[in-house]
C-alpha positions in Angstrom: 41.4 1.5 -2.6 44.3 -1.2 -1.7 46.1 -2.7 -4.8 49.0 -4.8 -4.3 49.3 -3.9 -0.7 49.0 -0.1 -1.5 46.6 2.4 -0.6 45.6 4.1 -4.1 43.3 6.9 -3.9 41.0 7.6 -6.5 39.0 10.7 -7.4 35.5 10.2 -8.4 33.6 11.7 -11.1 29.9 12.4 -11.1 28.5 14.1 -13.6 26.2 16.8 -12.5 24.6 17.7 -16.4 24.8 19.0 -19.3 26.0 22.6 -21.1 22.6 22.8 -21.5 21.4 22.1 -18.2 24.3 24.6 -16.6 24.8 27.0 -19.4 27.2 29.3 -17.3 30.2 28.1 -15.4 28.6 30.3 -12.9 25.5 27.6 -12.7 27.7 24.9 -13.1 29.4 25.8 -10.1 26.1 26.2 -8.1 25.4 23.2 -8.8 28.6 21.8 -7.7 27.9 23.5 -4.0 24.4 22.0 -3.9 25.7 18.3 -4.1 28.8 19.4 -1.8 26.8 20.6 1.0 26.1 18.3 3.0 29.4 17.2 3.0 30.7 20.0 3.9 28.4 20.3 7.1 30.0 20.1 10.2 28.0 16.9 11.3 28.7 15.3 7.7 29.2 11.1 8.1 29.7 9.0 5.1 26.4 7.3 4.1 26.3 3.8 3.9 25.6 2.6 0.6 23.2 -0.9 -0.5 21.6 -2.0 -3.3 17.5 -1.6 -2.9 17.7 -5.5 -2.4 19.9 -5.2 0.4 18.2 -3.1 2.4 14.7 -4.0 2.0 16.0 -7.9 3.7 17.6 -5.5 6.3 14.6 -3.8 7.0 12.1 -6.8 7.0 14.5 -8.7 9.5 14.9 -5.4 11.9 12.2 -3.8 11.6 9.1 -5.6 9.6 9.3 -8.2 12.6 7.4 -4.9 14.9 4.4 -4.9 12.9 1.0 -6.7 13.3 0.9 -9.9 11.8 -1.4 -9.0 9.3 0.1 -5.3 8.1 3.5 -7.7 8.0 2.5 -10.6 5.9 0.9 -7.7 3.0 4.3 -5.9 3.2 6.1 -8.9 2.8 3.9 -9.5 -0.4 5.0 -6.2 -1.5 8.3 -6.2 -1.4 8.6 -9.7 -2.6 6.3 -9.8 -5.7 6.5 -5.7 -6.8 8.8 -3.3 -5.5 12.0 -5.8 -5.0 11.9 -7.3 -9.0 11.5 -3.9 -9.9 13.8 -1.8 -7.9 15.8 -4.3 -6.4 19.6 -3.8 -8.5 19.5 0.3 -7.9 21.5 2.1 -5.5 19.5 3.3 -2.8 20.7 7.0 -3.5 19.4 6.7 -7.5 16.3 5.0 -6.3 14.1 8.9 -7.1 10.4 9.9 -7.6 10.9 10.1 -11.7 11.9 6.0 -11.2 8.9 5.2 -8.4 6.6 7.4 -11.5 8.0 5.1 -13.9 6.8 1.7 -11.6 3.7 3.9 -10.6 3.2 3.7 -14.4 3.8 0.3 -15.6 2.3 -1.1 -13.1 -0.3 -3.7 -13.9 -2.2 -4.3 -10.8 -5.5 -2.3 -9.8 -4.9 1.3 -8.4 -5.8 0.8 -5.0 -3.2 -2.3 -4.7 -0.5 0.1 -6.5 -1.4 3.0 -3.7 -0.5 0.0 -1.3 2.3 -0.8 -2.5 3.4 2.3 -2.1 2.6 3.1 1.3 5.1 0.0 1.9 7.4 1.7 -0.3 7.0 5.1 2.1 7.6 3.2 5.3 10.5 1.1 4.1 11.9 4.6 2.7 11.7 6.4 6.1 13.8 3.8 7.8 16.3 4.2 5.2 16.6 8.5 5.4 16.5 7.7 9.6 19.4 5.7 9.5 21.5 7.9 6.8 21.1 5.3 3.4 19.2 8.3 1.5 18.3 12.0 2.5 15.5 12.7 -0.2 12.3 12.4 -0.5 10.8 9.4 -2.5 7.4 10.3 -3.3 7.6 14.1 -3.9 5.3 14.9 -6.7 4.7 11.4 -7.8 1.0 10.5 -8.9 -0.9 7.6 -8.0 -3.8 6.5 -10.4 -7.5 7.3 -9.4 -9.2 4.9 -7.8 -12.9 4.1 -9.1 -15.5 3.4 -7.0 -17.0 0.3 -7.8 -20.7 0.1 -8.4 -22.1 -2.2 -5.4 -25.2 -4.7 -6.1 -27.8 -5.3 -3.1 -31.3 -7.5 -3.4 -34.3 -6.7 -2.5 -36.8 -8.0 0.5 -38.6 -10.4 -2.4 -35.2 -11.1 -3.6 -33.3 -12.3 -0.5 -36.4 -14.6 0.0 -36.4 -16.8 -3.0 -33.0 -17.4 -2.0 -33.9 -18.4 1.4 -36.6 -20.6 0.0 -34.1 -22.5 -2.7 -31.3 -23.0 -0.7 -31.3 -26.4 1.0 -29.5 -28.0 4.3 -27.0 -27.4 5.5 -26.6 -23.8 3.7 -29.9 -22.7 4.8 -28.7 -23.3 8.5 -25.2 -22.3 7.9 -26.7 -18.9 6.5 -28.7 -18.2 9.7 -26.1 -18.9 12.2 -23.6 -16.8 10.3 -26.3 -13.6 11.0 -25.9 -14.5 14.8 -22.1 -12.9 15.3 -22.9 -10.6 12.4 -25.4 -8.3 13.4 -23.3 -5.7 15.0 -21.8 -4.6 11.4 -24.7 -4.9 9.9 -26.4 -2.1 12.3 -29.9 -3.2 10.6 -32.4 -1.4 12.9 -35.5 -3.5 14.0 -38.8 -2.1 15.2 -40.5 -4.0 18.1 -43.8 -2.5 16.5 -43.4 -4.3 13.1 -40.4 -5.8 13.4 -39.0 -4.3 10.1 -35.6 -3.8 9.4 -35.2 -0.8 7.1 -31.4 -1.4 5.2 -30.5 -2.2 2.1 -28.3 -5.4 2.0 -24.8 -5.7 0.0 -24.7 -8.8 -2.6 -21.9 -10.4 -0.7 -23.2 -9.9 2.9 -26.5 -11.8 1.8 -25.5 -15.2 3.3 -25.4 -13.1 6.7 -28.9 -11.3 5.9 -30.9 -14.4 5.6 -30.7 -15.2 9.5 -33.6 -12.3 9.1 -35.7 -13.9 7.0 -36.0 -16.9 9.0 -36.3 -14.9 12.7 -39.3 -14.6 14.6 -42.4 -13.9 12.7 -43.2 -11.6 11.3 -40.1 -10.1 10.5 -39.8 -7.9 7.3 -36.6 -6.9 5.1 -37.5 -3.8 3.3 -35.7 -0.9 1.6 -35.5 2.5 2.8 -37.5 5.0 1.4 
C-alpha cells in the first residue's frame, strides 16, 4: 500500500473461527496450514480478485459471445434478472455453496427455471476456477428443488372434431397447413388399410392435429388401446 509516496505494508487478518470451532491450538494451527497451502505451493500465483458483478460482464463479453444464439440470450436473462441482483456485490472467493443454498432457497421462480439458472451459474463458475478467480467448488452438496411433472391434457377423436367443425376461416385453414411441416414430431402412424392414426394428441399440439381430421377420407383419430 503507497501512502504519501511510501510503500506501507500491511499484514492481513482473516479470521479462520472460533475456540469452539478449533478447540486446541493444535487444530487451530491445522487450520492455518489448510488456508496456507496453496500458497505455499511451488506454482502459487496471486489470484485476481472481482466482485461477482465484475466478472460475470467479463465473462459474457469473452466468453458468452461463443455460444448459440439461443443458449446465449437465456444466459444473459440469467445473469441479468437472478444470479447478478443477488450475488452481484460478493467477492468471488466468498461466493460458496451455503450462499448459492441460500438463493436456491429463496428463490421464487419454478424449479426447473431455478435448476437453469443454475447450470448458468456452473458454466460461468468454471471459467472463473480456469482462469485462477476461485479454486472451489460452487455447487458441492447444494440441493435443487424437485421438479413435478405436470399432468398433460389430450382430446379425444370426437373431441378434436367438434373443434374442427366450430372453427371458422381462416383458423380452420391455418390449422391444416400447420399439420403439413408438423408431421415428423408428431410420428402419428397411419394405416393404408384404414387409414387410422392410433396416438393420443397433446392439448397444445391440437391446432397441428386437425390437418388429420380434414385429410383424405376416411381418415380416423383414435386412441390407443
Amino acid at each position: 500500500m503507497v501512502e504519501n509516496g511510501k510503500v506501507r505494508r500491511t499484514r492481513p487478518r482473516v479470521v479462520l473461527g472460533t475456540k469452539k470451532d478449533h478447540p486446541t491450538k493444535r487444530l487451530a494451527q491445522r487450520a492455518l496450514e489448510d488456508r496456507l497451502a496453496h500458497v505455499n505451493r511451488a506454482s502459487y500465483r496471486p489470484m485476481p480478485t472481482a466482485r461477482f458483478y465484475d466478472f460475470a460482464e467479463i465473462w459474457k463479453n469473452k466468453v458468452l459471445t461463443q455460444f448459440g444464439e439461443s443458449t446465449a440470450i437465456n444466459y444473459r436473462t440469467h445473469i441479468r434478472k437472478y444470479l447478478v441482483p443477488f450475488f452481484g456485490e460478493y467477492a468471488m472467493k466468498d461466493v460458496n455453496p451455503e450462499l448459492v443454498q441460500h438463493f436456491v432457497s429463496s428463490s421464487t421462480v419454478g424449479p426447473k427455471t431455478t435448476a437453469n439458472i443454475c447450470i448458468t451459474l456452473q458454466s460461468l463458475w468454471r471459467t472463473a476456477k480456469a482462469w485462477g478467480y476461485v479454486n472451489h467448488e460452487i455447487m458441492e452438496g447444494v440441493v435443487l428443488p424437485a421438479q413435478k411433472r405436470v399432468q398433460r391434457f389430450f382430446l379425444s377423436d370426437a373431441e378434436i372434431r367438434i373443434v374442427l367443425s366450430s372453427a371458422s376461416e381462416p383458423y380452420r385453414t391455418f390449422y391444416g397447413c400447420r399439420i403439413v411441416d408438423s408431421r415428423a414430431f408428431l410420428s402419428t402412424r397411419l394405416s393404408t388399410a384404414t387409414h387410422a392414426a392410433s396416438r393420443k394428441i397433446p392439448l397444445h399440439l391440437m391446432p397441428l392435429a386437425v390437418r388429420f381430421c380434414s385429410a383424405q377420407p376416411p381418415l380416423v383419430l383414435q386412441r390407443p388401446r
